[in-house]
C-alpha positions in Angstrom: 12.7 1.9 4.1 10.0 -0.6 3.3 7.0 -1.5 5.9 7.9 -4.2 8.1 4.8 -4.4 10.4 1.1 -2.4 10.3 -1.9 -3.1 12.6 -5.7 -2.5 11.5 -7.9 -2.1 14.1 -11.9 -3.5 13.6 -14.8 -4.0 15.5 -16.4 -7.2 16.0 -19.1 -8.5 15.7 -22.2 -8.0 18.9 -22.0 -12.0 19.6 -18.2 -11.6 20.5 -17.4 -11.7 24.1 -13.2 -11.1 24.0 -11.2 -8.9 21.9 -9.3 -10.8 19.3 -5.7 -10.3 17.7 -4.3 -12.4 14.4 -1.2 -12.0 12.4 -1.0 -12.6 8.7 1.5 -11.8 6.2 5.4 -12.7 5.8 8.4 -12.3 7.2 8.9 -9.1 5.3 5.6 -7.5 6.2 3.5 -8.7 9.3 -0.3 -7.1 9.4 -1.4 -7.3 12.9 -5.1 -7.7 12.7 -7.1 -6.2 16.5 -10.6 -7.4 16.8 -12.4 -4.9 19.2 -15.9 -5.2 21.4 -16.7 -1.7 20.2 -15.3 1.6 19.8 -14.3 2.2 22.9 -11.1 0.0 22.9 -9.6 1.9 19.9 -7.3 4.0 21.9 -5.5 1.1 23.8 -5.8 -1.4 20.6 -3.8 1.6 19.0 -1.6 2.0 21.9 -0.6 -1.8 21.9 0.1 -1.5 18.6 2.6 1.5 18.2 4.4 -0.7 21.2 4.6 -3.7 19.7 6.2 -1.8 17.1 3.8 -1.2 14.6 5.1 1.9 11.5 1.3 2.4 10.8 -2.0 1.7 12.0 -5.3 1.9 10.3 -9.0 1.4 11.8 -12.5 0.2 10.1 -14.5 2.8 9.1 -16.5 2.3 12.0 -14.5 4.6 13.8 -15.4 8.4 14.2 -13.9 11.4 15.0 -14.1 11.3 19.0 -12.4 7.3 18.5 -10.0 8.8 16.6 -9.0 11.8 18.9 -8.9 9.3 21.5 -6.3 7.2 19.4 -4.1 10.2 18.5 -4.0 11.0 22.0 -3.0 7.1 23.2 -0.4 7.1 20.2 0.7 10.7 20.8 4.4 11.7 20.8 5.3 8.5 18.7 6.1 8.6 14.7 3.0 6.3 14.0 0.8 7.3 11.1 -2.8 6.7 12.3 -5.8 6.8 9.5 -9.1 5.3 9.2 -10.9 3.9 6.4 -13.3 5.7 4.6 -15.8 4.8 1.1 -16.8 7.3 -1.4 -20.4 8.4 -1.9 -21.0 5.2 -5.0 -20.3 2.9 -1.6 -23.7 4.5 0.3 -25.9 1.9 -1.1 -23.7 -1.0 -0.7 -23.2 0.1 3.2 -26.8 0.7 4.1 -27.5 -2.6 3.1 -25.1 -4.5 5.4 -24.9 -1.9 8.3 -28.6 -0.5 7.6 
């Protein structure tokens, strides 16, 4: 069975007032893109998403480990793969200079 549709869940920028949801991709394969006001809307962002019939979601690395047990919880008893993004230790210089 191939992917059909996959959400990714980001945060957006501090100037942003309302969350934001795009999707790209083709009929085969829809990515259903979640622009959040910070981490706090990760558990229903990922909730939508597993209803709207989403076979995996994946969130920004911005994202810890209390988000994510808050998303695991919202997505709990469904067969949705949840994972976040994460960068290898060459990526720490590259980060601190656009996150600080």
């Amino acid at each position: 069975m191939a992917l059909n549709k996959w959400g990714f869940v980001y945060t957006l920028g501090p100037d942003a007032a309302v969350e934001r949801r795009d999707e790209i991709g083709s009929e085969g394969c829809r990515l259903v893109a979640v622009g959040v006001l910070d981490v706090s809307g990760a558990a229903h962002a990922a909730e939508e998403l597993a209803k709207s019939g989403c076979e995996l979601i994946e969130f920004c690395g911005a994202f810890g480990a209390a988000a994510m047990a808050e998303v695991l919880d919202a997505v709990g008893g469904r067969d949705v793969p949840v994972g976040v993004v994460s960068y290898g230790g060459d990526a720490a210089t590259g980060l601190h200079r656009i996150f600080g």
